[in-house]
C-alpha positions in Angstrom: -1.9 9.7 24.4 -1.1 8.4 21.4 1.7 5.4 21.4 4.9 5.5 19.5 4.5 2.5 18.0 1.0 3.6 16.8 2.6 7.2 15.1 5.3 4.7 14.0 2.8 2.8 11.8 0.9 5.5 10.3 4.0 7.1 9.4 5.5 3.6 7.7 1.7 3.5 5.9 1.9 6.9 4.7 5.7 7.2 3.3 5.3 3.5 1.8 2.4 4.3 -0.2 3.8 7.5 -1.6 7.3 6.0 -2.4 5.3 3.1 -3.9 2.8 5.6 -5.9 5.4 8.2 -7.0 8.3 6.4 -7.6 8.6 2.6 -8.1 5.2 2.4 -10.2 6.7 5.2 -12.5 9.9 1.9 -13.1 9.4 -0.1 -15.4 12.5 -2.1 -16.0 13.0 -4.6 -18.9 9.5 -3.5 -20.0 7.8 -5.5 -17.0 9.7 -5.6 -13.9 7.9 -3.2 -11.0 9.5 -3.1 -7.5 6.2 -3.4 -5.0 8.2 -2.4 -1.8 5.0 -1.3 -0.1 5.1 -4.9 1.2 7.6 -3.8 3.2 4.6 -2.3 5.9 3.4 -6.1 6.3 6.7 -7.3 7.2 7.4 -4.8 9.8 4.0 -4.3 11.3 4.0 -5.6 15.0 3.7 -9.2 15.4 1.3 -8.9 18.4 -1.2 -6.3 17.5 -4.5 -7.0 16.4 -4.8 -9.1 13.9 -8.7 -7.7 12.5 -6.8 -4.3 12.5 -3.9 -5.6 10.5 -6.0 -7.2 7.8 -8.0 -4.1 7.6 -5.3 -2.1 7.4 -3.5 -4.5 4.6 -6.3 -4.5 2.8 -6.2 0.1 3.0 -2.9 -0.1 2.2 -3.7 -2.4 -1.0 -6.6 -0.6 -1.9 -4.9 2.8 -1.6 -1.6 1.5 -4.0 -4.7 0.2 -6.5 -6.7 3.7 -5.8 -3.4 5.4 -7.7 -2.3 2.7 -10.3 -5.8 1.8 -11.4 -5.1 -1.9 -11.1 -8.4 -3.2 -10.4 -7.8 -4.4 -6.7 -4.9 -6.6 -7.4 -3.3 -4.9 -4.9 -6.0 -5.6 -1.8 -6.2 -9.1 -2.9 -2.7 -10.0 -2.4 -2.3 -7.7 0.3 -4.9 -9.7 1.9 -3.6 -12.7 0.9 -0.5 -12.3 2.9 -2.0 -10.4 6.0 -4.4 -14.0 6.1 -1.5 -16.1 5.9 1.4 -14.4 7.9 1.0 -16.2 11.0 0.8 -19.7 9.4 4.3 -18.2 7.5 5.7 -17.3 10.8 5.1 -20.5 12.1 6.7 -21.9 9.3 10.0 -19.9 9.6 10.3 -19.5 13.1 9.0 -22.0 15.0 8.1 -22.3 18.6 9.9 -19.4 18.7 7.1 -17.5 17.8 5.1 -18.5 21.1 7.6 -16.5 23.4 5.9 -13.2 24.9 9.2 -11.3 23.9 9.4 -12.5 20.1 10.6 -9.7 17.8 11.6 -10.7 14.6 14.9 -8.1 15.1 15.8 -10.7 17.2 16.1 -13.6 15.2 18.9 -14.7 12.7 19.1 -11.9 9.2 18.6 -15.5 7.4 15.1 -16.1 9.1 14.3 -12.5 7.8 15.4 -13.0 4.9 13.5 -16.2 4.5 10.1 -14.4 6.0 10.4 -11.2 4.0 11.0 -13.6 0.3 8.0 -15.7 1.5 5.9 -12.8 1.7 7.1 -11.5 -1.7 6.3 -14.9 -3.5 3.2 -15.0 -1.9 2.1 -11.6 -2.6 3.5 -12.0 -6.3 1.4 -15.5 -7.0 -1.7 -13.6 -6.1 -0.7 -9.9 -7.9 0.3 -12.0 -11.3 -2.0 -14.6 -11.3 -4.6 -12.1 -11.2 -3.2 -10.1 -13.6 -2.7 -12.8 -16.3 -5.7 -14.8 -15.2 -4.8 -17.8 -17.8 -2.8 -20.2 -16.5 -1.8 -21.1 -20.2 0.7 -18.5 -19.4 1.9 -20.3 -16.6 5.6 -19.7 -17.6 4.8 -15.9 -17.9 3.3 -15.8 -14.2 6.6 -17.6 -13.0 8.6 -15.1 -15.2 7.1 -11.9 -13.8 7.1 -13.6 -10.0 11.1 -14.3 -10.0 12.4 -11.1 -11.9 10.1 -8.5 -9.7 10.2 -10.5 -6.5 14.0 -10.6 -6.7 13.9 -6.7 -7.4 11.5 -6.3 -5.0 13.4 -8.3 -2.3 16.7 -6.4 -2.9 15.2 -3.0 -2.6 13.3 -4.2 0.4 16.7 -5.6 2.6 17.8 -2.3 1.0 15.2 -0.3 2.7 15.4 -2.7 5.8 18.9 -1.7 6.2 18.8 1.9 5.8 15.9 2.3 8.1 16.6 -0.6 10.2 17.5 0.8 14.3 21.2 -0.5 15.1 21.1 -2.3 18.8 24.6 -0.7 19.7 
């Protein structure tokens, strides 16, 4: 039988790429702003699953975004990126916490979301734009194109995260 959390997963894969691929990379706002809210599948995958799985499946989910914006594996290389580094990033925001069996990051403060989901996003956006410009003559560019999509991106994800998010009643 399959588990919940599994379906869960697959379905969060599957609608995130397509929003992604048929909506946000059809924006383009102020000629070079593009919401990546596909990120959003990192951020919410379970903390104690595999962790071979959930690089494999970061790197999928980047290489599927790439497969439909032709975008020469940006994508997988920062998804990778921050599938490699999330745990050293969850150490950094929340602490020992992190070593209790029953951590779930619904249970910790919105801030220490907020903080983990914008890490992830600058991350993600260091690697995606670096790549992209490959000079770092245009260093000011790179920083440009990280703040303006990253804060876009970061309001549309806590926009997402609270539309989808499960209320604790």
């Amino acid at each position: 039988m399959i588990s919940n959390s599994y379906f869960l997963n697959v379905v969060r894969f599957i609608l995130l790429v397509l929003v992604q691929v048929l909506v946000f990379n059809r924006l383009n706002f102020f000629g070079f702003i593009n919401p990546m809210v596909y990120i959003l599948f990192l951020y919410w995958y379970p903390i104690k699953e595999n962790r071979g799985a959930f690089i494999g499946l970061a790197f999928l989910l980047g290489i599927s975004i790439d497969f439909f914006s032709d975008s020469m594996a940006l994508n997988a290389a920062s998804t990778l990126t921050i599938a490699y580094m999330r745990p050293a990033i969850m150490r950094l925001v929340f602490g020992v916490n992190l070593e209790f069996q029953s951590f779930k990051i619904s249970n910790t403060t919105r801030i220490q979301q907020i903080t983990f989901l914008t890490l992830l996003i600058i991350v993600h956006h260091l690697v995606f734009f670096t790549l992209e410009i490959f000079s770092l003559e245009n260093f000011l560019l790179i920083l440009k194109k990280v703040s303006a999509t990253g804060a876009v991106t970061l309001l549309l994800c806590l926009l997402f995260g609270s539309l989808f998010s499960i209320r604790k009643e």
